[in-house]
VOGU-3710 file (C-alpha; in Angstrom, 3 decimals, decimal comma):
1> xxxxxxxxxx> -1,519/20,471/-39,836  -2,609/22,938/-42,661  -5,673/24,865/-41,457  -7,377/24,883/-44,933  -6,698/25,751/-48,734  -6,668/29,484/-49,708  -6,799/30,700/-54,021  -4,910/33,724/-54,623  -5,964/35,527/-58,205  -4,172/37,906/-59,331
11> xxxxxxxxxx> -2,374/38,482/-62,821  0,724/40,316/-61,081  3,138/37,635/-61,122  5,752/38,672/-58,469  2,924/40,250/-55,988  0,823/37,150/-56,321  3,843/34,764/-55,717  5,095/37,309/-52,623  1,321/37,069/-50,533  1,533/32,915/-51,637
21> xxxxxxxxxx> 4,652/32,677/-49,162  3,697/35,175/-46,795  0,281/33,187/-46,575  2,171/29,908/-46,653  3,573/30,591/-43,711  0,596/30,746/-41,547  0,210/26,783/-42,239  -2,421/27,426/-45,157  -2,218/25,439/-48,878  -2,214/28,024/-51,285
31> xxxxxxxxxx> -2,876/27,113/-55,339  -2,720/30,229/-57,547  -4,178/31,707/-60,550  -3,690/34,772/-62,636  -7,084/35,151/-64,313  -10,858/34,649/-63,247  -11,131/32,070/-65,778  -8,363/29,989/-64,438  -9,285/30,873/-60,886  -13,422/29,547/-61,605
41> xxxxxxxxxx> -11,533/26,667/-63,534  -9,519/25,287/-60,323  -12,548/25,526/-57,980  -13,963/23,267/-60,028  -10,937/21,127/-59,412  -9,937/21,825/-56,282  -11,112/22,025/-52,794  -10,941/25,521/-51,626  -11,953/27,967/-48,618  -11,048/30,838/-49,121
51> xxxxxxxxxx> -10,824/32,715/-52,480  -8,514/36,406/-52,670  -8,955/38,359/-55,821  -7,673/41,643/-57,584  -10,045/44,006/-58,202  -8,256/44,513/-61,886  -8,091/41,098/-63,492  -7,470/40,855/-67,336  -10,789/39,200/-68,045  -12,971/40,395/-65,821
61> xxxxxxxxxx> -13,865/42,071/-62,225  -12,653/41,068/-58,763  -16,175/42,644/-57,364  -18,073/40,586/-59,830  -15,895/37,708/-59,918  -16,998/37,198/-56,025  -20,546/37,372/-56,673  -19,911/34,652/-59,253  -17,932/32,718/-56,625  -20,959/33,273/-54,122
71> xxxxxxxxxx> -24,028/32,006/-56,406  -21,350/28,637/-57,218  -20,107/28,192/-54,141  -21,686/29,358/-51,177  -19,509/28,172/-48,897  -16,519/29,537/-49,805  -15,404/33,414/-48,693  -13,765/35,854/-51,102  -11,619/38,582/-50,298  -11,012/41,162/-52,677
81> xxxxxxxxxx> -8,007/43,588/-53,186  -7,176/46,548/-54,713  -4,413/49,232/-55,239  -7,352/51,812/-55,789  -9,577/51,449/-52,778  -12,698/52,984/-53,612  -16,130/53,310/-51,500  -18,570/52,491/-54,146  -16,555/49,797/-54,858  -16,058/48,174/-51,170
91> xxxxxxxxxx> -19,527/48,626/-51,087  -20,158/46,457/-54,160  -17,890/43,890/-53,280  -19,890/43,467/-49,770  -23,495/43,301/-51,765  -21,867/41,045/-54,044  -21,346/38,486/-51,057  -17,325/39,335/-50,498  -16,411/38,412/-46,705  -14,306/41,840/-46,931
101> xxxxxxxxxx> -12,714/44,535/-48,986  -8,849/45,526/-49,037  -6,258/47,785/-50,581  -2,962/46,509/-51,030  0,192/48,195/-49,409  -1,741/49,670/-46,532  -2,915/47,071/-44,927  -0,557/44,394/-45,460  -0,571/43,326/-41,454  -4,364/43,024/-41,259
111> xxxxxxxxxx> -4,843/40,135/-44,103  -3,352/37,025/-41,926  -6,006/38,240/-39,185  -8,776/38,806/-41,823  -7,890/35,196/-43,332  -7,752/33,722/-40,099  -11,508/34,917/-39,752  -12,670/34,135/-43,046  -11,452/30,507/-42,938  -12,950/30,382/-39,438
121> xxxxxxxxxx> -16,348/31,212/-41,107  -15,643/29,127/-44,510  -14,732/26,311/-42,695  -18,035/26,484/-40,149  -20,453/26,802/-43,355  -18,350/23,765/-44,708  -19,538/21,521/-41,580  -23,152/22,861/-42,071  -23,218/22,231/-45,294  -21,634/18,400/-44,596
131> xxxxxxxxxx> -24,837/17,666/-41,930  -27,247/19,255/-44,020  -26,044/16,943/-46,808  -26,293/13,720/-44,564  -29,762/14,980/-42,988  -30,950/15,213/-46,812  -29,565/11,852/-47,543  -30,831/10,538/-43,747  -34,442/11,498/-44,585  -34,536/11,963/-48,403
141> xxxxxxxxxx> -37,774/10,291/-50,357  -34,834/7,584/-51,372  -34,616/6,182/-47,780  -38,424/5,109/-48,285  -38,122/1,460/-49,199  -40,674/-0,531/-51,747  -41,286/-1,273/-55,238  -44,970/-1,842/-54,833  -47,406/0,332/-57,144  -49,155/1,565/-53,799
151> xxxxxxxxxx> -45,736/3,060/-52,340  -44,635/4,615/-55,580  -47,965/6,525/-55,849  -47,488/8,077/-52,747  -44,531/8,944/-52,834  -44,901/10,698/-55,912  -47,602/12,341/-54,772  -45,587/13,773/-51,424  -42,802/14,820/-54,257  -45,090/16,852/-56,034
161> xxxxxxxxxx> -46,828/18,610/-52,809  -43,104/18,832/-51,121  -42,263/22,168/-53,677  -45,511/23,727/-52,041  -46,805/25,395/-48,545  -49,903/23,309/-48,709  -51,191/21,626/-45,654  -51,240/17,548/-46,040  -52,826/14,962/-44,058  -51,517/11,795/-43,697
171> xxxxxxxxxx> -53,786/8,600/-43,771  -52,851/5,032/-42,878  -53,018/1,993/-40,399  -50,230/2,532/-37,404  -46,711/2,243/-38,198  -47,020/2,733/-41,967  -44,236/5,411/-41,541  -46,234/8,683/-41,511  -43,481/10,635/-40,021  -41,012/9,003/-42,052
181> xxxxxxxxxx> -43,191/10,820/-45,503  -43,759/13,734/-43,161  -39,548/13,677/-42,190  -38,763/13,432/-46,479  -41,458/15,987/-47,553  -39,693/18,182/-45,295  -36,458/17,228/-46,380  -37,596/17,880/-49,976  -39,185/21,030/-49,371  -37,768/24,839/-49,295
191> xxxxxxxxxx> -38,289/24,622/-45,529  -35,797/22,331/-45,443  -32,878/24,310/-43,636  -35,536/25,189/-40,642  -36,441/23,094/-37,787  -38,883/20,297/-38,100  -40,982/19,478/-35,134  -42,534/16,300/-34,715  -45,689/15,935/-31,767  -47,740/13,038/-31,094
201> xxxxxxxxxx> -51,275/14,234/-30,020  -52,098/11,396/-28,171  -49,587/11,321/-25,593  -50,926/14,437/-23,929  -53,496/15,928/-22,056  -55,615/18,195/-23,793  -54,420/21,112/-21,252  -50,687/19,723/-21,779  -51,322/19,237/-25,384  -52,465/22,888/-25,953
211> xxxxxxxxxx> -49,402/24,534/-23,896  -47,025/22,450/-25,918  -48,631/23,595/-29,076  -48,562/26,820/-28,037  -46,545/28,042/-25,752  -47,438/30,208/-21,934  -46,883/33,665/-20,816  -45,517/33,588/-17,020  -48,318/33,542/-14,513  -50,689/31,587/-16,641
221> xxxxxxxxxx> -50,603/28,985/-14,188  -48,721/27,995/-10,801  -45,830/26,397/-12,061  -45,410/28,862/-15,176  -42,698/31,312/-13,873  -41,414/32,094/-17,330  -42,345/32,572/-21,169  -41,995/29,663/-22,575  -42,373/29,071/-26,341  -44,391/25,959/-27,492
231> xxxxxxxxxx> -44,019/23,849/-30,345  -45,599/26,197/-33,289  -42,589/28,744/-32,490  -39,914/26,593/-32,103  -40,769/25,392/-35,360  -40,525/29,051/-36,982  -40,142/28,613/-40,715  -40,072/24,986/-40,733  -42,325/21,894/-40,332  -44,821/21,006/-37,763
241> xxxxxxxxxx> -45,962/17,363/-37,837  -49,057/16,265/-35,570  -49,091/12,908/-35,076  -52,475/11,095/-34,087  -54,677/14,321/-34,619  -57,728/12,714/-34,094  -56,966/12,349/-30,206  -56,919/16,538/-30,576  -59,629/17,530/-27,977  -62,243/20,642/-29,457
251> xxxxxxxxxx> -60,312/23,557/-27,483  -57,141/22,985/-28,626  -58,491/21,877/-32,355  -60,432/25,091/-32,562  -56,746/27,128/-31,675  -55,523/24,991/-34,494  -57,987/25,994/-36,958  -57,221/29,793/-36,298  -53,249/29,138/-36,933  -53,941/27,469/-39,957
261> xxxxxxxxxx> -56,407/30,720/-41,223  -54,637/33,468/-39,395  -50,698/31,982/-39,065  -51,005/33,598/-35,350  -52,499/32,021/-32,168  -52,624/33,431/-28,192  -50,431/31,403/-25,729  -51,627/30,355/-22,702  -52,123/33,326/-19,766  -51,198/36,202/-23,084
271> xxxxxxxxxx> -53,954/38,712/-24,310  -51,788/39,402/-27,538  -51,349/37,174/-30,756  -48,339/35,579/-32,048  -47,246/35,513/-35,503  -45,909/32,692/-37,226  -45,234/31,005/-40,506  -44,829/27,591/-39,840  -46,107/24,704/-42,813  -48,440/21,783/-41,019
281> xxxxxxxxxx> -48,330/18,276/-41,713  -50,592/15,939/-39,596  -51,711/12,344/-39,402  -54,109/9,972/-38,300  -54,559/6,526/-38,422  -58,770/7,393/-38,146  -61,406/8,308/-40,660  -61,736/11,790/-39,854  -64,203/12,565/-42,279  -66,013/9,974/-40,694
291> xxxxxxxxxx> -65,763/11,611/-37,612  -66,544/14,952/-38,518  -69,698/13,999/-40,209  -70,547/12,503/-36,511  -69,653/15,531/-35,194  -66,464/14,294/-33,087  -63,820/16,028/-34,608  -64,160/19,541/-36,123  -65,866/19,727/-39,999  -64,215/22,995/-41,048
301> xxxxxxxxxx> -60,726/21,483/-39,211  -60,674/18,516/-41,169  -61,496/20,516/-44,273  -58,184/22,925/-43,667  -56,220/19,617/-42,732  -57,650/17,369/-45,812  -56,768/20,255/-48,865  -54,026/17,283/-50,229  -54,595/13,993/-48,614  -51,656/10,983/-48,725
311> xxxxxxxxxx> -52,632/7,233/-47,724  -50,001/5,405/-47,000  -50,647/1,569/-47,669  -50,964/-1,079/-44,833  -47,711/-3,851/-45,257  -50,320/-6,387/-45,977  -51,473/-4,395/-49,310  -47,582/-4,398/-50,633  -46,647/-7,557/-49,299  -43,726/-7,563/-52,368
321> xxxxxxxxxx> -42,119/-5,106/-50,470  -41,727/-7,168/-47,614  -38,718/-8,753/-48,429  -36,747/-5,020/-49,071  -37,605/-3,752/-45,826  -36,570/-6,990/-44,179  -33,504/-6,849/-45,728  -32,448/-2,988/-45,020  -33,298/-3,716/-41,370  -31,353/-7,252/-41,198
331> xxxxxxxxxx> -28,425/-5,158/-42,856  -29,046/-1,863/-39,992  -29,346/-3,532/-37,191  -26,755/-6,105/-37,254  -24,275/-3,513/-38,329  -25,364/-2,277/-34,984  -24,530/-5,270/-32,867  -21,387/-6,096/-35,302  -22,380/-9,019/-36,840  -22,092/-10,292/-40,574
341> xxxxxxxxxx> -25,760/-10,466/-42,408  -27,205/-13,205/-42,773  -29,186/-14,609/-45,328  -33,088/-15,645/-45,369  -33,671/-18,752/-46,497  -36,745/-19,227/-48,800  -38,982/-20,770/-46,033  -38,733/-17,752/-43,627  -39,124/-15,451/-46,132  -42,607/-16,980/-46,831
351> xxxxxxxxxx> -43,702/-16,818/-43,350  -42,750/-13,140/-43,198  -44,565/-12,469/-46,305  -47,677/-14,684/-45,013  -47,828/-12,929/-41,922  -50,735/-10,772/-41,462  -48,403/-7,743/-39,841  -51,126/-5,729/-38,107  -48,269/-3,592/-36,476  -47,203/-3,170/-40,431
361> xxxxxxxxxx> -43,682/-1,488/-40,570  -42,721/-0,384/-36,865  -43,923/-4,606/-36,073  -41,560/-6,106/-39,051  -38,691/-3,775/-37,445  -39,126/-4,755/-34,422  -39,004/-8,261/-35,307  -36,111/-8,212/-37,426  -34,474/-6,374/-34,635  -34,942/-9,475/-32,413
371> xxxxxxxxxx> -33,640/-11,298/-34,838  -30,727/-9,648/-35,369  -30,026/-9,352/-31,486  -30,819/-13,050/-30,374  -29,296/-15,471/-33,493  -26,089/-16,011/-34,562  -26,741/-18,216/-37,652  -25,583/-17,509/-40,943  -29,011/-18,212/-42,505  -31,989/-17,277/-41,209
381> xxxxxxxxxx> -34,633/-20,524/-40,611  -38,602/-20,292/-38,983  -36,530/-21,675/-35,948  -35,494/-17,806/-36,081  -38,675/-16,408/-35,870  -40,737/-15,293/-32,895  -43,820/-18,014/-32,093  -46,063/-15,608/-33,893  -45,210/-15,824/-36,862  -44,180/-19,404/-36,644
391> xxxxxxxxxx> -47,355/-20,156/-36,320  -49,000/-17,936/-38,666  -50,007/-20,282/-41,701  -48,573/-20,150/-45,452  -50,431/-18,568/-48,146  -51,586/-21,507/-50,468  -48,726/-20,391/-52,880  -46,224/-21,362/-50,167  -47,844/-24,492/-49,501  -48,040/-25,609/-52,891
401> xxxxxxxxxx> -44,398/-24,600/-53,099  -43,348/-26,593/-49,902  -44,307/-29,517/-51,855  -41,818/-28,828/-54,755  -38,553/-31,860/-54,554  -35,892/-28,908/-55,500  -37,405/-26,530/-52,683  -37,258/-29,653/-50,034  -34,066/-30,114/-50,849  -32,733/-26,426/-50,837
411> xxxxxxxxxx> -34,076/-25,972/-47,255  -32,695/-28,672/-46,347  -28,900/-27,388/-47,615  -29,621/-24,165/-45,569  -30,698/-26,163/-42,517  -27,739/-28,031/-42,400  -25,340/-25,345/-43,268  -26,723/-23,255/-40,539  -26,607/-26,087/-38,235  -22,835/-26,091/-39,158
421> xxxxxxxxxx> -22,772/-22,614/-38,894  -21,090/-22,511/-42,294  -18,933/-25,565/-42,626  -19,779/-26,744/-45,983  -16,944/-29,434/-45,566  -18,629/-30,766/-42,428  -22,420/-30,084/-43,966  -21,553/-32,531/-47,248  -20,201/-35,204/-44,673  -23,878/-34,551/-42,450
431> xxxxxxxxxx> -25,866/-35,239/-45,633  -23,536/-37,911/-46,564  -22,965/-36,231/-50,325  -19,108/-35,419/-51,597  -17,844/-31,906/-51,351  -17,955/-31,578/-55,086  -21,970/-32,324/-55,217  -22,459/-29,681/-52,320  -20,909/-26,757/-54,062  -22,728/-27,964/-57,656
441> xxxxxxxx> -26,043/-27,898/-55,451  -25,106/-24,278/-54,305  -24,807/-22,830/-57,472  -27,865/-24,664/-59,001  -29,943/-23,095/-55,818  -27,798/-19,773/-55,762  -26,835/-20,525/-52,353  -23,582/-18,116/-51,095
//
């Protein structure tokens, strides 16, 4: 198995073809070029690792050819050669991003070895670069789902604060996917190769709350019989989301308000500060303004929290977007339990789109997760749905619709189809119509 591709440049024809076989027989690909234009040229084309240059190439620099190669292609490491080894220009070629610097003839036995290493590091930046790629796509601003005028404007409004260090706050009902915009601002920011660390403030004690924030020096209390970093640190040049920050008690919201003035804080049991530079994203499903003005949660807190605020719209105020985000959840989770989507017939989408949805996002998940876990139908009826929501009534737009001859008699196709699980031969024989008349009525209704 080859252990990865390798560029040789160099315009010396017989030298260049002599280190090709020589590295050819260490199980590497090797492509070749004799100028830096050609070489830049075949990058473009070709998947390589590791790049080895002449110093003396007849259109340009080996030194400056691999800072070139550097700013394009960061994960690939050059190696540059010479037959006039100078210090000043070793030293160049290492500023100028080169893994290393070698002169040809006297150290012919030490570039398999120095390969070896540099395709052990090319290769290692490769994978990094493949799961930062897939954590970008995982949690990019694309992965938020809706068409609706309300979702657009916010998420606009997180692309433009992303570029920035500002401190947001988050406002919406519970489970409008605050720490899915908190995940993709993140994700779009230049923070985005450092850690993001995601806390709900609720689900702690104040006591707990402020030593996971922040961290305790050993001896602070009986149990403490180490340093231990809290959340703030681990989350050193990245993102810090808080989650339900109006269940922040006063102690541990007035050691918040000195990180975000300060950037430094004093663990637990330490008489020193610690520095950080961590960005702070944090979200409530409260009216802290509210709150403050009743004196409940900190005025000058909520004032360092609120400098750019986001709401994030209940499902109920985007209901068109309902039928999206049921779809990309039908689609995720029966991938999961390796089943073929279904489709929603016309009278369960209505229900899901008259349904009040208190629980907004995380509740419709949830459900369609049920769904896709419990039926085995190839169309999805209200004899899916969980009693909730079979109850719920239509919106008088559904009703009126329920009414209409051509919808009666699609959902009634789609009930018998499902109740044949498929069988359209056995379905025209149920609703005693001929095969032909079946398949015309599918493509009127635009029934798969």
């Amino acid at each position: 198995m080859l252990k990865g591709t390798i560029l040789i440049i160099d315009d010396e024809e017989k030298l260049r073809s002599l280190l090709s076989r020589i590295i050819g027989l260490e199980d590497y690909f090797v492509s070749e070029a004799a100028t830096a234009r050609d070489g830049l040229k075949r990058l473009e084309r070709e998947e390589v690792d590791v790049v080895v240059t002449d110093v003396k190439l007849p259109d340009g620099n080996g030194v400056d050819l691999a800072q070139k190669i550097k700013s394009l292609y960061p994960h690939i490491e050059v190696i540059v050669l010479t037959a006039y080894g100078t210090i000043q220009d070793g030293v160049k070629a290492i500023k100028n991003g080169a893994f290393n610097y070698i002169v040809k003839g006297d150290d012919n036995d030490k570039i398999i070895p120095l390969l070896a290493r540099a395709m052990d590091k090319a290769l290692l930046q490769k994978r990094i670069l493949g799961l930062e790629k897939q954590i970008e796509k995982k949690y990019s601003f694309d992965k938020i789902i809706g068409d609706s005028k309300q979702i657009k404007e916010a998420v606009e409004l997180a692309k433009k604060v992303a570029q920035t260090d500002t401190t947001i706050l988050l406002l919406g009902e519970t489970g409008t996917g605050k720490e899915v915009f908190a995940q993709a601002i993140h994700t779009a920011s230049p923070r985005r190769l450092k850690p993001f660390v995601a806390i709900n403030c609720s689900a702690f004690n104040q006591n707990l709350l402020e030593n996971e924030l922040f961290g305790h020096k050993a001896g602070a209390f009986t149990d403490a019989i180490k340093d231990t970093k809290g959340l703030f640190e681990e989350a050193s040049g990245g993102t810090i989301f808080l989650d339900e920050i109006g269940e922040m008690g006063v102690e541990v919201q007035s050691k918040l308000l000195r990180v975000l003035e300060t950037n430094e804080f004093i663990k637990v049991g330490d008489n020193k500060s610690t520095k950080i530079d961590v960005r702070v994203i944090a979200a409530t499903n409260r009216n802290l303004q509210k709150e403050s003005d009743n004196g409940t949660f900190r005025s000058d807190l909520y004032y360092r929290l609120a400098v750019f605020q986001i709401s994030l719209p209940s499902l109920r105020e985007r209901p068109k977007d309902i039928v999206a985000l049921a779809e990309h959840f039908l689609k995720q989770f029966t991938e999961k339990v390796n089943k073929p989507v279904p489709k929603m017939s016309t009278e369960f989408i209505e229900k899901l789109k008259a349904y009040k949805w208190k629980g907004n996002i995380r509740e419709l998940k949830n459900v369609i997760e049920r769904i896709a876990i419990l039926s085995d139908s190839t169309i999805l009826t209200i004899d899916d749905l969980p009693f909730e929501l079979k109850d719920s009534p239509l919106n008088n737009k559904s009703v009126g619709s329920s009414f209409n001859l051509s919808m009666i008699e699609k959902e009634h196709i789609l009930r018998t189809l499902t109740y044949t699980k498929g069988n359209k031969t056995e379905a025209a024989r149920l609703m005693g119509i001929g095969l032909t008349t079946l398949y015309r009525k599918l493509e009127e209704y635009k029934i798969a």
